[in-house]
N, C-alpha and C positions, 0 to 999 in steps of 0.2 A: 504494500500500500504506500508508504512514504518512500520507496525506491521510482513507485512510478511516478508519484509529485514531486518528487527531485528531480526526475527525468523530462517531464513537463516542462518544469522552473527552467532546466535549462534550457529547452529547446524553443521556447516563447518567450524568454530572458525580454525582451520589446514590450512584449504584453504584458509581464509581470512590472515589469518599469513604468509601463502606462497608468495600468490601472493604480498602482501606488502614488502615482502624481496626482487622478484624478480622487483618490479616497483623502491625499494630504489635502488637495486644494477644498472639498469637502467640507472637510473639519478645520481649515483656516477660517471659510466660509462660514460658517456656524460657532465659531469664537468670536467673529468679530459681531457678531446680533448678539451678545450677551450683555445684558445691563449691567455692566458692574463698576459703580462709582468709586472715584478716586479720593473724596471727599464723604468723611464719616457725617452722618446727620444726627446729631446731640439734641435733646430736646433742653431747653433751655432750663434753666434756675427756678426748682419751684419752691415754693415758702420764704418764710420773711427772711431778709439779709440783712434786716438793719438792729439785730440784735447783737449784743458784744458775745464772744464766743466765752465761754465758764472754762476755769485755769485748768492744768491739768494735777 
């Protein structure tokens, strides 16, 4: 079984090149539609700040 798939690999070596470019290009393709921000979103300061903090 994987004597003949190696035998294949080599004798299609073009094909197997091919289709390796078009499954990279693929998945470059589909990283780049990923939402992922560069900038974390913190919700902001909640409760009073205008209290002096107690010592430790």
């Amino acid at each position: 079984m994987i004597e003949k798939l190696l035998d294949a690999s080599i004798r299609f070596r073009w094909g197997v090149v091919i289709l390796t470019l078009i499954i990279s290009a693929y998945g470059l393709s589909e990283l780049m539609k990923l939402p992922i921000d560069a900038v974390l979103r913190t919700p902001g300061i909640k409760g009073a700040t205008d209290r002096p903090v107690a010592p430790d």
